[in-house]
C-alpha positions in Angstrom: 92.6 90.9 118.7 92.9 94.0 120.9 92.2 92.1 123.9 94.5 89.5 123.3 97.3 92.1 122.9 96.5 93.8 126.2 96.7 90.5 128.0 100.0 89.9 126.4 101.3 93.2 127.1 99.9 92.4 131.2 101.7 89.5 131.3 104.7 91.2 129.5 104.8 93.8 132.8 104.4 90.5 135.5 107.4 88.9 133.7 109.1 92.1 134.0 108.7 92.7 137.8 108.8 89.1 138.0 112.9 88.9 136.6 113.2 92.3 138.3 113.1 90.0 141.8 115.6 87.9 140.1 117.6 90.3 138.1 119.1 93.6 137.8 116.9 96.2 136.9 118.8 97.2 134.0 118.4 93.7 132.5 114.5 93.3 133.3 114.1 97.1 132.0 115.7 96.1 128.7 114.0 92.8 128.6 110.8 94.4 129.1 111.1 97.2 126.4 112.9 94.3 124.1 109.2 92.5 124.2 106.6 95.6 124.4 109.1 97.0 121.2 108.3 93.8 119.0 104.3 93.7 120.2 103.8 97.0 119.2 106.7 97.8 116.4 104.4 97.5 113.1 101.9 94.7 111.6 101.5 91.7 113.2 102.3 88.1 110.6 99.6 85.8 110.9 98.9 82.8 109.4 96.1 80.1 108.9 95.9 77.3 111.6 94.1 74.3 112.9 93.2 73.6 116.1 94.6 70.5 115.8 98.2 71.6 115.8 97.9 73.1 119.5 97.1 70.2 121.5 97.8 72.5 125.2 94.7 74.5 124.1 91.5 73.4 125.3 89.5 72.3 122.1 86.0 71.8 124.2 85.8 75.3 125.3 86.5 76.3 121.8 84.0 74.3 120.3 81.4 75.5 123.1 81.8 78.8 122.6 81.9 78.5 119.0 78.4 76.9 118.9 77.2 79.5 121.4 78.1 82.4 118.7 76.7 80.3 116.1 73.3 80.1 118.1 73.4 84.1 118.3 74.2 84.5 114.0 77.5 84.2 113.6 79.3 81.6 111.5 83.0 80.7 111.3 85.7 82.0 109.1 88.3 80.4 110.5 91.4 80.1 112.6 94.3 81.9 113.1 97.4 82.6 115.3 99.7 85.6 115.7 102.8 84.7 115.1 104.2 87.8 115.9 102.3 87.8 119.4 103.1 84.4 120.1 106.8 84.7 119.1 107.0 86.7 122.9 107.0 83.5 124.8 105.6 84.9 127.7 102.3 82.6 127.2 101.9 78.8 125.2 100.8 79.8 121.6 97.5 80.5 121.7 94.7 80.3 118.7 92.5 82.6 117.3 88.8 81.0 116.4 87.5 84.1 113.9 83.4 84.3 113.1 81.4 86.8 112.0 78.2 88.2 113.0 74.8 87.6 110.5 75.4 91.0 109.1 78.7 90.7 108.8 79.9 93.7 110.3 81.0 92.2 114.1 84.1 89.7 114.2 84.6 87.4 117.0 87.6 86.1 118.4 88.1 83.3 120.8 91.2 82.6 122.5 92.5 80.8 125.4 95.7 82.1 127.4 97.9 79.4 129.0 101.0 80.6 130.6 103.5 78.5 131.7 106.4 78.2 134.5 106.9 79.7 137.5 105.1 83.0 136.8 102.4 80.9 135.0 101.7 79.1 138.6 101.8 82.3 140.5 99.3 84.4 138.4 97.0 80.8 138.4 97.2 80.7 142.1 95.8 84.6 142.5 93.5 83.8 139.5 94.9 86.7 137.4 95.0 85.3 134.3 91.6 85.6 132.2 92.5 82.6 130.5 88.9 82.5 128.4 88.4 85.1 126.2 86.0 86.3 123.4 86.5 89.3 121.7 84.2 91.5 119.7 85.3 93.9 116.9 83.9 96.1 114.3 85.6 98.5 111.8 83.9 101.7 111.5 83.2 104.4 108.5 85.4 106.6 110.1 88.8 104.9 110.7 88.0 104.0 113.9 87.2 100.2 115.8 85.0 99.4 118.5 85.9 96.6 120.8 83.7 94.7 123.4 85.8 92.1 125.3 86.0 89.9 128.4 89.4 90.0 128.8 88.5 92.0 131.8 91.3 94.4 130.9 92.5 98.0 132.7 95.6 99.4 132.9 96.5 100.6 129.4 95.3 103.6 127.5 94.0 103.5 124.2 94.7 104.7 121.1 91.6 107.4 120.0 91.0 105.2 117.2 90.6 102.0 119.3 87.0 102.4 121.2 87.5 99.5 123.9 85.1 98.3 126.4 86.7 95.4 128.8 83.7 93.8 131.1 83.9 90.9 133.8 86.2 87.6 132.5 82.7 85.6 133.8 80.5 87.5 131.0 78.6 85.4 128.4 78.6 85.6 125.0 74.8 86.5 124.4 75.5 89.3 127.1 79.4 90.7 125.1 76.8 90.5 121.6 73.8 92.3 123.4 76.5 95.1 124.8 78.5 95.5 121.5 75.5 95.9 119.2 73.6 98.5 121.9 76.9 100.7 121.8 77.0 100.0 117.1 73.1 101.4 117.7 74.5 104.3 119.5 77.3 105.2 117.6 74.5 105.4 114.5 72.3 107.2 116.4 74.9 110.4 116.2 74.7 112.9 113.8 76.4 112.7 111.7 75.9 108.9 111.9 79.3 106.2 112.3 78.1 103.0 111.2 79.8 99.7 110.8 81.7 97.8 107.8 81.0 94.8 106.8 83.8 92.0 106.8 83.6 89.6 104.4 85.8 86.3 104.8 89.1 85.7 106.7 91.8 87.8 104.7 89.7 90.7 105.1 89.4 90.3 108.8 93.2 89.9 109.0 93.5 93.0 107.0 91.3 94.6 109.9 93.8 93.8 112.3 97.0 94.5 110.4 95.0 97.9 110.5 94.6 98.1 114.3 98.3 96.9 114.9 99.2 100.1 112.7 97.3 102.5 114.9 99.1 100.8 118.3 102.3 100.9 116.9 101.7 104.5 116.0 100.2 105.3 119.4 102.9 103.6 121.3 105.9 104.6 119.1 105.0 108.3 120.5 105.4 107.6 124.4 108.6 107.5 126.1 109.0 103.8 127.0 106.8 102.8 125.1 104.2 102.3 128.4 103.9 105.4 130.0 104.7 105.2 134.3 101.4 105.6 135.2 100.1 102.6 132.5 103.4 100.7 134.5 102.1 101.4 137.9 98.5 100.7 137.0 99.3 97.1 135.7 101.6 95.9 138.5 99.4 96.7 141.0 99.8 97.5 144.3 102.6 97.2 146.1 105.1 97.3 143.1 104.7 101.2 141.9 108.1 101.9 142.8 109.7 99.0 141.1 107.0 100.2 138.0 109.3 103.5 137.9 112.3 102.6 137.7 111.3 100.1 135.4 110.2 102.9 133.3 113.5 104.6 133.8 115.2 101.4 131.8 112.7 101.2 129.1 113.2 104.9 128.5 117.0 104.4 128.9 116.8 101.2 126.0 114.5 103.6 124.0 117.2 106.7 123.7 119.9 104.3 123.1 118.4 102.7 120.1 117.0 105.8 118.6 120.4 107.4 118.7 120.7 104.6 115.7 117.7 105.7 113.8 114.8 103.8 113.8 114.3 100.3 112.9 111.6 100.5 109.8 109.0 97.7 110.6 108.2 95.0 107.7 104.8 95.6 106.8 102.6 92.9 106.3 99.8 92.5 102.8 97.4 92.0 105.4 97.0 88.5 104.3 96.9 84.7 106.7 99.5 82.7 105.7 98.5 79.4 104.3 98.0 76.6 106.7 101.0 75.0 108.2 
């Protein structure tokens, strides 16, 4: 999910300035381009899940919000995790619930972030974290996706491809389904018209993302550090915009050095969930 990636790639940055307090800047630059390199190298793995194998999650709110989409037309397809995402250890591994709308051409994803350690109680204590998130995604005619989240996201620019809309963490889900179909009746209101594509169980929903981790990877593969110094000075904030750049400067640094290499082809995925563990 797009919104889950942008949260990881958020919390990715803290942990960066975070070591950069504690270490070197060299080290935190290369730690921080080591983690935003493997988000955004190629296709995400994922596999099949249940909810009962990530007991740090909390299973009310997923069942909550799952019956609140079911009340507005969707129905479940089921769960999932990002192993690739989760494999950064920046946050507890987290689970995707997947459902789809009545007409099958909206997927939902729930999630909920849990971060851990020291960082984890800072960004808890200043509330940063938008630890319940639903996500709303729909492939399009054209190539294109349109996202409708809660993550309450800013900071990173977006592929062309990737049409995101973050609002307020506090949004309900009736309210994120009323805003995402409004701007699908737009987009096929346009001459000529971009409508929607229907999504039919959970492998082709996985397929869906494996095709929106192509288009980041693509997108970020082009820009020197992979996060650009304004994207670095937008997400830390005030206050930290000069240890952003030279940040930067390290990520570039780690970037030249490795390509001098060649590039590191990534493994792509058949856009298929793994079976349950």
């Amino acid at each position: 999910m797009t919104g889950w990636h942008w949260i990881l790639t958020w919390l990715l940055v803290m942990g960066g300035l975070y070591l950069w307090q504690r270490l070197s800047t060299r080290r935190a630059g290369g730690k921080l381009f080591g983690n935003i390199e493997a988000l955004y190298k190629g296709p995400h793995k994922y596999r099949e899940v249940s909810l009962e194998g990530f007991p740090h999650l909390d299973h009310g709110y997923y069942e909550r919000l799952t019956a609140a989409l079911e009340a507005l037309g969707f129905r479940r397809l089921g769960d999932v995790e990002d192993v690739t995402s989760n494999a950064s250890g920046i946050a507890l591994p987290t689970l995707i619930r997947t459902l789809v709308s009545g007409d099958g051409k909206t997927v939902a994803g729930i999630y909920w972030v849990t971060v851990p350690g020291p960082l984890g109680f800072l960004l808890r204590l200043m509330r940063y974290i938008p630890a319940r998130v639903v996500d709303l995604e729909t492939p399009l005619d054209n190539g294109h996706f349109i996202l409708t989240s809660n993550a309450q996201a800013g900071g990173l620019d977006s592929p062309p491809e990737i049409h995101n809309e973050f609002m307020p963490r506090d949004t309900e889900p009736h309210d994120l389904w009323a805003r995402h179909r409004a701007r699908l009746v737009e987009l096929e209101r346009r001459e000529p018209p971009i409508r929607g594509l229907p999504t039919a169980d959970l492998a082709e929903s996985v397929r869906h993302q494996v095709q929106i981790d192509e288009i980041k990877a693509r997108f970020r593969r082009d820009r020197p550090g992979l996060l650009s110094t304004s994207e670095l000075k937008r997400l830390a904030g005030r206050g930290q915009k000069g240890e952003a750049r030279r940040l930067h400067g390290e990520m570039q640094r780690h970037q030249q050095a490795g390509s001098e290499g060649g590039p590191d082809p990534a493994g792509a995925e058949d856009g298929r969930p793994d079976p349950p563990a």
